[in-house]
Structure formats: structure tokens, C-alpha cells
C-alpha positions as CSV (number, residue, x, y, z in Angstrom):
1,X,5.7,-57.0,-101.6
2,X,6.4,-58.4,-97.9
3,X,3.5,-61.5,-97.3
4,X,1.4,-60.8,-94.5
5,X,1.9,-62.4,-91.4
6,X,0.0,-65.4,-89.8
7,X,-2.5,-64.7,-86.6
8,X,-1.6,-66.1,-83.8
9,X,-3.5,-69.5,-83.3
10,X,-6.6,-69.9,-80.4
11,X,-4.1,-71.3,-78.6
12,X,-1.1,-68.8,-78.6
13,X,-3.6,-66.0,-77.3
14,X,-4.8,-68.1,-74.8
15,X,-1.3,-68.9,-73.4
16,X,-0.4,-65.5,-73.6
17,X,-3.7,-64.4,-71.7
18,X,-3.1,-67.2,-68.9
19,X,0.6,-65.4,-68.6
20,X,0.0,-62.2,-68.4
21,X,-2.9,-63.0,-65.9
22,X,-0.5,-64.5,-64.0
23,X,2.2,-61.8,-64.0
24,X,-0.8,-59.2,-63.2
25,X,-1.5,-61.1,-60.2
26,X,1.7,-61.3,-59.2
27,X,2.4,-57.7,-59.8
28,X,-0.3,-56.8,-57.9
29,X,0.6,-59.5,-54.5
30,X,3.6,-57.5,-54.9
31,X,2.1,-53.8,-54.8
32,X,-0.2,-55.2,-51.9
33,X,2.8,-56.8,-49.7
34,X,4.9,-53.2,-50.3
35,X,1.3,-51.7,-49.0
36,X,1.0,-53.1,-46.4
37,X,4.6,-53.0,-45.0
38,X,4.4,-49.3,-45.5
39,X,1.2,-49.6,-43.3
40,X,3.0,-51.4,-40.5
41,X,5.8,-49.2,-40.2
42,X,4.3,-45.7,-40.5
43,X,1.1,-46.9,-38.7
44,X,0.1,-43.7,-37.0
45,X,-2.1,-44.8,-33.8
46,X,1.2,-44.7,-31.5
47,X,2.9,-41.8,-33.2
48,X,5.6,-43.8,-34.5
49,X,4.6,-43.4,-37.7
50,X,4.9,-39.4,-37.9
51,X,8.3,-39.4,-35.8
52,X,9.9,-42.2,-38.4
53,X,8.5,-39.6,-41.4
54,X,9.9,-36.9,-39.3
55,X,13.4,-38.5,-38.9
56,X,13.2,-39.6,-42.5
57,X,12.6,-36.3,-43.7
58,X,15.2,-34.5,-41.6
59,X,18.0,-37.4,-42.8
60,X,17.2,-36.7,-46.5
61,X,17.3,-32.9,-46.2
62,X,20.7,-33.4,-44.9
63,X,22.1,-35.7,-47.5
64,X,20.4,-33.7,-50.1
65,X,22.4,-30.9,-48.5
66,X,25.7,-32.4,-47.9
67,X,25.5,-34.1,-51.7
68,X,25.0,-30.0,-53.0
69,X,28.8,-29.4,-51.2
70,X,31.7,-29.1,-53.5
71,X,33.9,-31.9,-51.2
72,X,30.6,-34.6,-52.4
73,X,30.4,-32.9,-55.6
74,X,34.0,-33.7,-56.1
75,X,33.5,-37.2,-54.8
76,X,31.0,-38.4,-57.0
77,X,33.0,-36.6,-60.5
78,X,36.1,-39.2,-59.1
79,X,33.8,-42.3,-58.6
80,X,31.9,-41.7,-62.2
81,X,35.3,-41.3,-63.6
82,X,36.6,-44.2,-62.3
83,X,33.6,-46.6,-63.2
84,X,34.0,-44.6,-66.5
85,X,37.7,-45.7,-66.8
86,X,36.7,-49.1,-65.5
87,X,34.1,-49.8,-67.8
88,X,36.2,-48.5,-70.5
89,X,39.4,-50.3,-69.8
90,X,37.6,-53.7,-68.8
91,X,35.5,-54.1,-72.3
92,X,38.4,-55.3,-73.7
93,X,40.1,-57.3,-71.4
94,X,36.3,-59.3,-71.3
95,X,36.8,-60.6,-75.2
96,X,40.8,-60.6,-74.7
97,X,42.2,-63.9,-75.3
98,X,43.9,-63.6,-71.9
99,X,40.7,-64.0,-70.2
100,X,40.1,-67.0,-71.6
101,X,42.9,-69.3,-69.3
102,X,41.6,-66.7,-66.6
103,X,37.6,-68.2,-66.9
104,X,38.7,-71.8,-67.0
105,X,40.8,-70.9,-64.2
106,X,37.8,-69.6,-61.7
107,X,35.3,-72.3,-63.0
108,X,37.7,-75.1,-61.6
109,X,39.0,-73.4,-58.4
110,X,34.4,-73.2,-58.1
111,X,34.7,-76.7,-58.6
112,X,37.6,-77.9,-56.5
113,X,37.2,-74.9,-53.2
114,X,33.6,-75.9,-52.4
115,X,34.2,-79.0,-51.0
116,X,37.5,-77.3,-49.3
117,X,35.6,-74.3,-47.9
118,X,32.5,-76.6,-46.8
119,X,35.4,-78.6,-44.6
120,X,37.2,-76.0,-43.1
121,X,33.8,-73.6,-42.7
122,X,34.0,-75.1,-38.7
123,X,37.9,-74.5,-38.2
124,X,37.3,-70.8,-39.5
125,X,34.3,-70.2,-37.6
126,X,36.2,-71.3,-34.1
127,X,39.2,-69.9,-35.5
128,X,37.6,-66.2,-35.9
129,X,35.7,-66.8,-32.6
130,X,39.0,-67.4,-31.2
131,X,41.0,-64.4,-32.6
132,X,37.7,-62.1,-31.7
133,X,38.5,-62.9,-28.6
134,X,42.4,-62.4,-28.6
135,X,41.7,-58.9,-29.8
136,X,39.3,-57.9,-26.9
137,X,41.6,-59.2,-24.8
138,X,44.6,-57.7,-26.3
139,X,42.6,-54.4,-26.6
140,X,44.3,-52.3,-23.7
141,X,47.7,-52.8,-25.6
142,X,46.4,-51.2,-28.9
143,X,47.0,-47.9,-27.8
144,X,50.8,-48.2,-26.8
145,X,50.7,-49.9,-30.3
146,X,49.3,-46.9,-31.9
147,X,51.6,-44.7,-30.4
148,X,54.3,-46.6,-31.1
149,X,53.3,-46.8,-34.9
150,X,52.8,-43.2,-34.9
151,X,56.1,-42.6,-33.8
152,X,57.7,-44.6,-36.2
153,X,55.4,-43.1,-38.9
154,X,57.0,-39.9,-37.6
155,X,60.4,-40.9,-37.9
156,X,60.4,-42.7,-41.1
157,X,58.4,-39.3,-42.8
158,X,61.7,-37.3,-43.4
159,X,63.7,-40.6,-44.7
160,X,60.6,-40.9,-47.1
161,X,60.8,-37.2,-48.0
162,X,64.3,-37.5,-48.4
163,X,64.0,-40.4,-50.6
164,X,61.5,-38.8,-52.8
165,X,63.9,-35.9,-53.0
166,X,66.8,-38.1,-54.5
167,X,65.0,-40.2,-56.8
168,X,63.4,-36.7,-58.1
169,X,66.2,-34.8,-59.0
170,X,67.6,-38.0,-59.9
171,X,65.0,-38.5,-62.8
172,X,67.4,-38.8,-65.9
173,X,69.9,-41.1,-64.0
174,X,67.2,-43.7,-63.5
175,X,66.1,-43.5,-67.1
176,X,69.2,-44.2,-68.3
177,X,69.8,-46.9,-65.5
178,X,66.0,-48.6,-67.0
179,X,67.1,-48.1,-70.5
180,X,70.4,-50.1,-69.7
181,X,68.7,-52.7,-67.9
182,X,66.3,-53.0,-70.8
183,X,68.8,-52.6,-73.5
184,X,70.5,-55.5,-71.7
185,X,68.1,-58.2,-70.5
186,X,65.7,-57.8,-73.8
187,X,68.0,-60.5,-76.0
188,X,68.3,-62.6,-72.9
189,X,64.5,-63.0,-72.9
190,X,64.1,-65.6,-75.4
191,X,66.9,-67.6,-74.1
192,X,65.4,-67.4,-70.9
193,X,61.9,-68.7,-72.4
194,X,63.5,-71.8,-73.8
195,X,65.6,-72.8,-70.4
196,X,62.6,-72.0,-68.6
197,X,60.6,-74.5,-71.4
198,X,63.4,-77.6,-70.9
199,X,63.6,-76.7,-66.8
200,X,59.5,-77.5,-67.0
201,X,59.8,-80.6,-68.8
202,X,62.7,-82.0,-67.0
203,X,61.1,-80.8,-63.4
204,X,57.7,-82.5,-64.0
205,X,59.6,-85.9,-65.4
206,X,61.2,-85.2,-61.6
207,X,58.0,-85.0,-60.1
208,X,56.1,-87.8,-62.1
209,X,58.7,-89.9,-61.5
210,X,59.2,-89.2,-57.3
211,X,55.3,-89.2,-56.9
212,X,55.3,-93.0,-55.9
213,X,58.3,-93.0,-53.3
214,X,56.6,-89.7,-52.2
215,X,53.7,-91.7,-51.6
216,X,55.1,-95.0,-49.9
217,X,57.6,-92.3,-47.9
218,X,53.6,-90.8,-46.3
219,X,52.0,-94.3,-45.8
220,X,55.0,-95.2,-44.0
221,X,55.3,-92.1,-41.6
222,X,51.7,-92.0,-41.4
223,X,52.0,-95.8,-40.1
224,X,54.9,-94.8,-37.8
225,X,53.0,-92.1,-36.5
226,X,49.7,-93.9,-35.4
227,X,52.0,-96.3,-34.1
228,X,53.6,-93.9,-31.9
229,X,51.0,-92.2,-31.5
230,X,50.5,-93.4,-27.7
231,X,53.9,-92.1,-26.7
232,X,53.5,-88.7,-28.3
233,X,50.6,-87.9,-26.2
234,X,52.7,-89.5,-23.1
235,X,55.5,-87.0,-24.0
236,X,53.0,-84.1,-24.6
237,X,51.6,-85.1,-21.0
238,X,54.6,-85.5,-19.3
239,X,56.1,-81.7,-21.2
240,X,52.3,-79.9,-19.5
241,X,53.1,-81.4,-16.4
242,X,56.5,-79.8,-16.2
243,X,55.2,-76.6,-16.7
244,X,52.9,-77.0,-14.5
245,X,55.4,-77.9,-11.6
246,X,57.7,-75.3,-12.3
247,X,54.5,-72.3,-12.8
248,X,55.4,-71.4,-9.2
249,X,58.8,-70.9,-9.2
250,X,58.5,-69.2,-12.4
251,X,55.6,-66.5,-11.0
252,X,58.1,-66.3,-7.1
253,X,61.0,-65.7,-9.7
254,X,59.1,-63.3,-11.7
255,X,57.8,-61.6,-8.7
256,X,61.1,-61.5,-7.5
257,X,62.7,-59.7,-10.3
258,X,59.9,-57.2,-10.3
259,X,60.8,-56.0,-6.2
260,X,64.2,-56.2,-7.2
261,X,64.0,-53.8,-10.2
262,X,61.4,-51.5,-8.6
263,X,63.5,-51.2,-5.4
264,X,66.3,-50.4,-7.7
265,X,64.1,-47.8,-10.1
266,X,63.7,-45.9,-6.7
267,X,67.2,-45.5,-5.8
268,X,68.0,-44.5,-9.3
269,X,65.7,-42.3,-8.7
270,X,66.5,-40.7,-5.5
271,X,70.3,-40.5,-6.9
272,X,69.2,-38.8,-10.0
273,X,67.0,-36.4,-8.0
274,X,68.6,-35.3,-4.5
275,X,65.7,-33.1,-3.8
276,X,63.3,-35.5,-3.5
277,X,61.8,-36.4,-0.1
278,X,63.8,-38.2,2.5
279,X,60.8,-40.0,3.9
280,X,60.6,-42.1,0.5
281,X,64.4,-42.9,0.7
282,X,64.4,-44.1,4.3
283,X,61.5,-45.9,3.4
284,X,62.8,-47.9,1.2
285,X,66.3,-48.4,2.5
286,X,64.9,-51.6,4.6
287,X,63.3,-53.2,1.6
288,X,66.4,-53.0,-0.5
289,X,69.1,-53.9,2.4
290,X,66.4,-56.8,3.1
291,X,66.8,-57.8,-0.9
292,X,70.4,-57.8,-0.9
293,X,70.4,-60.4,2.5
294,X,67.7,-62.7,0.9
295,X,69.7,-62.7,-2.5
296,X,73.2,-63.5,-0.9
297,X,71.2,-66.2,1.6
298,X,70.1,-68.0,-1.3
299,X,73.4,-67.8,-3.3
């Protein structure tokens, strides 16, 4: 016969009273807070209130709708499948010993990248500043860049096909190829496992022993460095102020080069097309025959 069990002491019921007092007051803060936001945003003297409900209502009919289609019906079998086959498959691989070197792994990249990330948080927040910007201003070539991926898309889609073709009807041929392969390279494995075993020890006896020149050969280019330091930056000036000189001739060249091949474009042009207008070809006859003397004055 089981004994029966103790009462809980004057002091056990009064801890639990004080806690669940507690917990009720809590509960109800909570309840109020939720109260009183609902209030504040349905509040019904400027007719806010009944439009939000309004919109509300009309945005749930329609996912209630759209959820009843077959396409959503569909979608939602696929992502309970998956999180079945996830759930499933990832159970074991929780308690599998390989997760064990995995955990130790993530605890002391935690421990090391904090300090990393909490010194490079201002070089990433510039740096995406300043690639935001590169995009907006690079945003009138993305759709030549579309077409042009579109294009290769379209060009690469019967090579693709093709491929799939071959290696298709080719089926048995590649199983024979990967049982050869396997037949070949499985007694080469453990062989492999013990080179690879000596290469690591004699590598890190290579790197445990070069460490300290490695380190003298830094302190001494870092010395060198801060030393020249002075004429770096009087090179680096010198280098900007070049371009800077020659920015002129460069734009007057490029210029240049653009009359030249747009006065040429136009008398491909009028020799590819004989019925086009005279006017434009008389036009342009001076600009060229100008060209052609400015060219051989300064040659």
C-alpha cells in the first residue's frame, strides 16, 4: 500500500499563491495592453476604424479563397511534405555522431566571429551604402543586361536539350563508365587515407616550423612599409595628378573618336542604302572632308 503523501507546508502554498498572483496580473496587463491597442486602431470616431475592418475583411475573404484553389492546395501538400521529410530526415542526423565535430565547430566560430563581425560591422555598412549606390547608378544598363542574358539563355536552351538528350539515351554507358571508376579507385582509397595522414603531419611540422621566419619576414615589411610610407603616398599623389593632366586630352581624344566613327557610320550608311536622302549625304560630306584635313594636319 502506496504511503500517503505529505501537504504542502504554510509556506509552499503561500509561494505558490504570491506566484500565481503574479502571473494573473501579468496575464491580465497583457489582455489590457492587447485591449487597448485594438481600441486605438479600430477606434471608430474618424471612420478609420470601419474602413481597416472593411479592408481586413475583404483581404481574408480573398486568401481564404485563393488558399481553396488547387495551385495553393498543391503548394501547401509540397511544403508539409517537405517539413515532413525534413523533420524526418534531420532526427537522426541531430544524435548522429557527425554532429558532434559540427556543434563544437559553430560554438567556436560564435566565439571567435563576434569580435570579427563587431569590427568590420562599419566597413559593411559603407560598403553596402556604397554598392546601393553603384546599382542605382548602374540601373539604366540592367536592361541591355537582361536582354543580353536572355539571349544567351536562348542560345544555350538547345545545347542544354541536346545534352540532356545524349546523356539520356546514353544511360547504360555511364553506368558502366561509374562502375569502372568505382571498381577502380575503391582499393586506392585506403592508400590514399594514409598519404593523406603522413602529408598532414609532415605539412604542419612545415608550418610549425616556418611560423617564426613568417613572423620576423611581417615585422620587417611592416617596418619597411611605415618607413616608406611617406613616399607611397608621394607616388600615389604624383600617379592622380597625372590623370588628372591628361583627363583632357583623353575626353578631346575620346570625343574625337566618337565624330570620327559617327561621320563614318553615316557613309556606311548612305553606301549601304542608295535611296536614302541626298540632303543627309551632302550634309555630311563637309564634316567628314573636314575630319580627314584635321587628321592629316596633325599627323
Amino acid at each position: 500500500m502506496s504511503p500517503i503523501p505529505s501537504l504542502p507546508s504554510r509556506e509552499d502554498v503561500l509561494r505558490m499563491a504570491r506566484n500565481t498572483t503574479d502571473i494573473t496580473g501579468q496575464l491580465l496587463d497583457t489582455a489590457g495592453n492587447i485591449t487597448r491597442i485594438a481600441i486605438n486602431t479600430f477606434d471608430p470616431r474618424d471612420g478609420s476604424g470601419a474602413e481597416a475592418l472593411r479592408v481586413l475583411r475583404e483581404t481574408t475573404a480573398e486568401l481564404a479563397e485563393a488558399s481553396a484553389s488547387p495551385q495553393a492546395q498543391e503548394a501547401f501538400y509540397r511544403i508539409v511534405d517537405t517539413l515532413t521529410r525534413l523533420g524526418t530526415s534531420g532526427a537522426p542526423l541531430a544524435v548522429h555522431p557527425v554532429s558532434e565535430p559540427t556543434q563544437a565547430l559553430l560554438a567556436a566560430l560564435g566565439d571567435s566571429l563576434l569580435p570579427i563581425l563587431d569590427a568590420v560591422a562599419p566597413a559593411v555598412e559603407e560598403a553596402a551604402v556604397a554598392l546601393g549606390e553603384l546599382v542605382e547608378a548602374g540601373s539604366p544598363l540592367l536592361p541591355a543586361a537582361a536582354g543580353a542574358a536572355a539571349g544567351a539563355l536562348l542560345a544555350l536552351t538547345p545545347v542544354i536539350r541536346a545534352a540532356a538528350d545524349v546523356l539520356r539515351d546514353g544511360s547504360p554507358e555511364l553506368r558502366r563508365i561509374a562502375d569502372a571508376l568505382t571498381a577502380a579507385l575503391a582499393p586506392l582509397l585506403p592508400l590514399q587515407a594514409a598519404l593523406a595522414e603522413r602529408a598532414t603531419a609532415a605539412g604542419a611540422g612545415v608550418v610549425r616550423a616556418g611560423l617564426p621566419p613568417l613572423a620576423d619576414l611581417t615585422e620587417a615589411g611592416a617596418a619597411a612599409m611605415k618607413a616608406a610610407r611617406p613616399l607611397l603616398i608621394a607616388t600615389e599623389e604624383l600617379f592622380v595628378a597625372g590623370l588628372e593632366q591628361l583627363q583632357p586630352l583623353l575626353l578631346a581624344s575620346a570625343s574625337r573618336a566618337g565624330r570620327v566613327a559617327r561621320a563614318a557610320a553615316v557613309r556606311v550608311s548612305a553606301a549601304v542604302s542608295p535611296a536614302a536622302e541626298r540632303g543627309v549625304v551632302v550634309a555630311v560630306t563637309p564634316v567628314w572632308s573636314s575630319l580627314i584635313a584635321e587628321l592629316s594636319r596633325h599627323r
